[in-house]
Short mmCIF file of the C-alpha atoms (twelve columns), coordinates in Angstrom:
data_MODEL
# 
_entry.id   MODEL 
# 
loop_
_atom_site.group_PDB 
_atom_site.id 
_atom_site.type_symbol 
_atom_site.label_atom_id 
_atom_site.label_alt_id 
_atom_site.label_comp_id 
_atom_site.label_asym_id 
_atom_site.label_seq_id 
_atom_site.Cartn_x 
_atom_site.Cartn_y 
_atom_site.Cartn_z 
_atom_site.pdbx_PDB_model_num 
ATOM 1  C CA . UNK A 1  -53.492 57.501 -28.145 1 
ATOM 2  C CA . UNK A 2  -54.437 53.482 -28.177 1 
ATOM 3  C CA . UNK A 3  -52.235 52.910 -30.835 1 
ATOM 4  C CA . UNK A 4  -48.670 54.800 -28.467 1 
ATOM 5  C CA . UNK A 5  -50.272 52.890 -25.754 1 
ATOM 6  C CA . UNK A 6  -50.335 49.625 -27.476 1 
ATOM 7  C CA . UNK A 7  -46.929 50.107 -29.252 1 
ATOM 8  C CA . UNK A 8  -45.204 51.220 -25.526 1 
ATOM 9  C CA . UNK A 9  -46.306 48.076 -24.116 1 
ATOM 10 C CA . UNK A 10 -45.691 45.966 -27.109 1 
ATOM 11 C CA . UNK A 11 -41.946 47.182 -26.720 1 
ATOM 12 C CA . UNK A 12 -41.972 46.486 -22.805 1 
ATOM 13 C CA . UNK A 13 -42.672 43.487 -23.237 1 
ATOM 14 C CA . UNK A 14 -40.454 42.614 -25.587 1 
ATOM 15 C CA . UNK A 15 -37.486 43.782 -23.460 1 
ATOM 16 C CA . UNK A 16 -38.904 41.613 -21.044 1 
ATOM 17 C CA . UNK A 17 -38.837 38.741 -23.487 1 
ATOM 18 C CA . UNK A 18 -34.883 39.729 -24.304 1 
ATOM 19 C CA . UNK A 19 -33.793 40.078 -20.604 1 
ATOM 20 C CA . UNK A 20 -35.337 36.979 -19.966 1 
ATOM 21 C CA . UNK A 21 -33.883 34.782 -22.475 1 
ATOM 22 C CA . UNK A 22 -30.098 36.517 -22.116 1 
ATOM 23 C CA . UNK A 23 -30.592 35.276 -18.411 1 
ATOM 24 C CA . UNK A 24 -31.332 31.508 -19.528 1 
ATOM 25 C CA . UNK A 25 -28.585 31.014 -22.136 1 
ATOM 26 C CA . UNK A 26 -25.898 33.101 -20.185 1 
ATOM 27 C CA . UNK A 27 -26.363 31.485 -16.670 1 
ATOM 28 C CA . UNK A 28 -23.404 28.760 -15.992 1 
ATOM 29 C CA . UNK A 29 -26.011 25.915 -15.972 1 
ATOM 30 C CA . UNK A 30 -26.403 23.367 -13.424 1 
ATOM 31 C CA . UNK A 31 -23.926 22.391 -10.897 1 
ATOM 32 C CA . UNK A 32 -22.036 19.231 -11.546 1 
ATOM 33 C CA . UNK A 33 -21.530 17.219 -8.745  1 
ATOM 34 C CA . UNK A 34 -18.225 14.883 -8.541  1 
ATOM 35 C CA . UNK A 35 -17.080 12.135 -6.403  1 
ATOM 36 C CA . UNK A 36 -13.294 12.735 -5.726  1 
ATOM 37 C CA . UNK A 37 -11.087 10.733 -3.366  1 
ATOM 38 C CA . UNK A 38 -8.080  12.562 -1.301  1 
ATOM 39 C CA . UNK A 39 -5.474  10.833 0.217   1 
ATOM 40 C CA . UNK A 40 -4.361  12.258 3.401   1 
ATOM 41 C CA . UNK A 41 -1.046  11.520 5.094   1 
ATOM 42 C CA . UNK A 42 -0.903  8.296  7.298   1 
ATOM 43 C CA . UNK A 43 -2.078  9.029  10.687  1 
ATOM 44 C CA . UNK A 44 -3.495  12.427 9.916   1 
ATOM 45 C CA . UNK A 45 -6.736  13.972 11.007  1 
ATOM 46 C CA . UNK A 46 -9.050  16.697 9.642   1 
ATOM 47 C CA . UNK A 47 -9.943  19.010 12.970  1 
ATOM 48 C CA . UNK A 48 -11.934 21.692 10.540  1 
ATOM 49 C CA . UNK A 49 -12.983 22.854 7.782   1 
ATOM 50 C CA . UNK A 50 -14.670 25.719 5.640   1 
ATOM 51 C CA . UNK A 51 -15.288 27.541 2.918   1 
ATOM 52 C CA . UNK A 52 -13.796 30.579 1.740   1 
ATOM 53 C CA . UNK A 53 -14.801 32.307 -1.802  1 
ATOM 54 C CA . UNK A 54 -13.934 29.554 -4.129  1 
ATOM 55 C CA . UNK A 55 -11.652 27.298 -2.004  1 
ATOM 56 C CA . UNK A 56 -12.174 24.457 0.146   1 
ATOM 57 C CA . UNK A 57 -9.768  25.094 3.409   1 
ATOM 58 C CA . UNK A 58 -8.907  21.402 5.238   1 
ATOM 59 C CA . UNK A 59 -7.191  21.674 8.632   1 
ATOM 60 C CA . UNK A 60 -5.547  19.282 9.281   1 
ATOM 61 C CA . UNK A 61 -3.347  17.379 12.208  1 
ATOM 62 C CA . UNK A 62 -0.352  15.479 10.889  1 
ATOM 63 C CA . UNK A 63 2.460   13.576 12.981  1 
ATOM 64 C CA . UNK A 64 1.382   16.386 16.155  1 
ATOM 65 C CA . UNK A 65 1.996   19.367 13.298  1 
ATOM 66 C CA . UNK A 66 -0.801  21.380 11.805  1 
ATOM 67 C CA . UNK A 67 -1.428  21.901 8.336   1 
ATOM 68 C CA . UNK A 68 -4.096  23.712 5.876   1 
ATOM 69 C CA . UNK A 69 -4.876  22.730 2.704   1 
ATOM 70 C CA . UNK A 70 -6.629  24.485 0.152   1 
ATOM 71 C CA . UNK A 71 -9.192  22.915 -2.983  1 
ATOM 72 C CA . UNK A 72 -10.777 24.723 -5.739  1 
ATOM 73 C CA . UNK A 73 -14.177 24.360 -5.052  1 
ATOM 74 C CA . UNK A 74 -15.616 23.696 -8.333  1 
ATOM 75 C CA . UNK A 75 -12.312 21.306 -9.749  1 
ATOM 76 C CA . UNK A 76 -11.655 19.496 -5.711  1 
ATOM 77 C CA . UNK A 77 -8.049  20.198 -7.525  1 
ATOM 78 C CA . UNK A 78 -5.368  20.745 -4.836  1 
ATOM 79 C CA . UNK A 79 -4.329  24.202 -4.887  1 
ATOM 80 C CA . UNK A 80 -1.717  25.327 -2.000  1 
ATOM 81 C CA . UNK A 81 -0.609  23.562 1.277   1 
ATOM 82 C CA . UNK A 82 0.535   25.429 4.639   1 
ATOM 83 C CA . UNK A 83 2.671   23.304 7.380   1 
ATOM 84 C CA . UNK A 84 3.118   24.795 10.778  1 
ATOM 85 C CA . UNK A 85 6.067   23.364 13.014  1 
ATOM 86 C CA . UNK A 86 6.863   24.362 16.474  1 
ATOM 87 C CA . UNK A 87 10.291  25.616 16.666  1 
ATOM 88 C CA . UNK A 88 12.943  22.887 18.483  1 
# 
């Protein structure tokens, strides 16, 4: 009976072991952090911003026009722009 008893926890702590180490060499790692510049249109100004999922949303007020633009959160790579202009 010692000897099952010893061999059962032997093994559950072994998984332990395994599950443990997966955990460390599978995780993404640390975050890198980045300095990145953006050049906005003369004149423009940021009235908000968030974050949704993955992307970085900028709101933005250019020439009396709105406009959203979208980052990858991870890259700060530009990935999609929306203008909004009032109808003459």
């Amino acid at each position: 009976m010692m000897l099952i008893a010893g061999l059962t926890t032997a093994l559950g702590i072994g998984a332990l072991l395994v599950v443990i180490g997966y955990r460390l060499f599978k995780s993404e790692g640390s975050v890198v952090t980045t300095a990145t510049t953006t050049t906005l249109p003369k004149g423009a100004k940021i009235i908000g911003t968030a974050v949704a999922g993955d992307r970085l949303v900028l709101t933005l007020e250019v020439a009396g026009a709105t406009e959203i633009r979208t980052y990858d959160a991870k890259t700060l790579k530009p990935t999609g722009t929306l203008k909004f202009a009032q109808e003459p």
